[in-house]
C-alpha positions in Angstrom: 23.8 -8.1 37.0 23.3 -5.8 34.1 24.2 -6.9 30.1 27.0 -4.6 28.6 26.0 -5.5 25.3 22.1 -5.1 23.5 20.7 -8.6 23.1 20.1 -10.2 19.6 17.1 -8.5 17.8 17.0 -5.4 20.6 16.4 -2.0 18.5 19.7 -0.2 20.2 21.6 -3.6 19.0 20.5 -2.9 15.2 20.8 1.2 15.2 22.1 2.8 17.7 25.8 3.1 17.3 26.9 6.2 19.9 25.3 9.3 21.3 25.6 11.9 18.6 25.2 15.6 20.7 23.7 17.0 23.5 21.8 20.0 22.5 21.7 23.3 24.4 19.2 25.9 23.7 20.6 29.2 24.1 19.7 33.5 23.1 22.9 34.3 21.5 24.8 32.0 19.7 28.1 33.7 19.5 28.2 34.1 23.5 27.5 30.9 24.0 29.9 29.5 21.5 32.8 31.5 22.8 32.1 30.8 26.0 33.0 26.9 25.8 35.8 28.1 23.7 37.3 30.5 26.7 36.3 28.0 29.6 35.9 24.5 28.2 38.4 24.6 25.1 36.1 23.3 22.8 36.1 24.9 19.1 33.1 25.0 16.5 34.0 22.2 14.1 30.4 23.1 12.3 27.8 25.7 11.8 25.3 26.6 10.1 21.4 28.5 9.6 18.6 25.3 9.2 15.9 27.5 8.1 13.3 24.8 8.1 14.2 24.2 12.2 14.6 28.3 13.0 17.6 27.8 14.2 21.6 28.7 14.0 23.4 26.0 15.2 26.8 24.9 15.8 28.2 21.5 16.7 31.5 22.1 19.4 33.9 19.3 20.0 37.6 19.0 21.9 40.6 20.7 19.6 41.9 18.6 17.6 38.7 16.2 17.4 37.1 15.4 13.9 33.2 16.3 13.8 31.0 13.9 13.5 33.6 11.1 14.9 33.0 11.8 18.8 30.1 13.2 21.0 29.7 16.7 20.4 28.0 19.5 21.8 25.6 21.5 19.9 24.8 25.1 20.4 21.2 25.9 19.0 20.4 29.9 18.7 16.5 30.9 17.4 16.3 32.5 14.4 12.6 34.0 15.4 10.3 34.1 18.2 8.0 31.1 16.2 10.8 28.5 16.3 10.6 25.6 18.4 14.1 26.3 20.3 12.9 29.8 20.9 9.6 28.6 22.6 11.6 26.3 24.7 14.0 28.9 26.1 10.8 31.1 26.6 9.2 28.1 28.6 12.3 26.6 30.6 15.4 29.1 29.9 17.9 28.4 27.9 20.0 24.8 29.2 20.1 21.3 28.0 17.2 20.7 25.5 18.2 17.5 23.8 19.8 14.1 23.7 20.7 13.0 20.5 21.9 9.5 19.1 23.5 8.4 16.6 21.7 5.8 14.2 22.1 3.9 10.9 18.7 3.6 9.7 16.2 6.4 11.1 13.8 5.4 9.0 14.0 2.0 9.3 14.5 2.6 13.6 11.1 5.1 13.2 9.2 2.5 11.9 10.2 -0.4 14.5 9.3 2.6 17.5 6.4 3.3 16.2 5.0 -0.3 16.4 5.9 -0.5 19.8 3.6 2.5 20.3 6.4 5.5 20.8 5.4 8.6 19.3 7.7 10.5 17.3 7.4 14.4 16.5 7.7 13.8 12.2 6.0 11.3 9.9 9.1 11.2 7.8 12.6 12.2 8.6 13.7 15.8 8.1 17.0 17.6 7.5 19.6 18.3 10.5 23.0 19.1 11.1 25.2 18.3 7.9 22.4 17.2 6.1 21.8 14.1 8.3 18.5 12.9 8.3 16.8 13.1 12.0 13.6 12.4 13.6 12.4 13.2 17.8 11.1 10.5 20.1 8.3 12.8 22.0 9.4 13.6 25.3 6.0 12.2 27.1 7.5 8.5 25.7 11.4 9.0 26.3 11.0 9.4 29.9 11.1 13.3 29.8 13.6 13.3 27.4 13.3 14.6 23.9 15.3 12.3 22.2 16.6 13.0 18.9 17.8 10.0 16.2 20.4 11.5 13.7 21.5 9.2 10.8 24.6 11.0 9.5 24.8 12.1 5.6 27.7 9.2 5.1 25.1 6.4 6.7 22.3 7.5 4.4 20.5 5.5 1.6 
């Protein structure tokens, strides 16, 4: 019998609150956004350039859906050929590249996975999507996954 709900004390009890996006790294932005547009119905609620990341990204959700209130799919275009997404679509083609989730405290979450030994790709939390602050559990510790925490601009200190 499995628990629905984390246990007192568990990290996922204290910071987790939802799964933010799904990232999916792809070569042209604009095909790919229109292309969950014309199959899917889903419409860019957000977009923009992250320099610091090389990327253009876009965050898609269902019409009518506020961003940043629901699960949300985000599109992730290379700005260059030095840029981590662009090394992963030249490694594994573009497709499904991360999980995100949502948390309240990525610092605070950081520090906690880090004393249980999980490595994590930055030392400090960076800028993401909407200026949220964000940080990646290496794939090697989340099962193959890279894992992305996002702690939305409205949740930050």
């Amino acid at each position: 019998m499995t628990e629905n709900t984390a246990t007192a004390g568990s990290i996922t009890g204290r910071y987790v609150t939802a799964i933010d996006h799904v990232g999916i790294a792809v070569p042209d932005f604009d095909a790919a956004v229109q292309w969950h547009r014309d199959h899917l119905g889903l419409v860019l609620a957000h977009e923009e350039v992250n320099e610091e990341q090389g990327v253009r990204e876009g965050m898609l959700s269902p019409a009518g859906t506020a961003f940043g209130t629901d699960t949300a799919i985000q599109i992730l275009a290379p700005l260059n050929d030095d840029c981590a997404i662009a090394k992963f679509i030249a490694r594994s083609g573009p497709g499904l590249q991360q999980l995100a989730y949502r948390v309240t405290d990525v610092e605070a979450l950081s520090a906690e996975l880090r004393q249980a030994g999980v490595r994590l790709l930055y030392d400090a939390p960076r800028h993401g999507t909407a200026d949220s602050r964000i940080n990646f559990i290496h794939p090697k510790d989340g099962g193959g996954v890279l894992i992305e925490l996002v702690e939305p601009a409205a949740a930050a200190h």
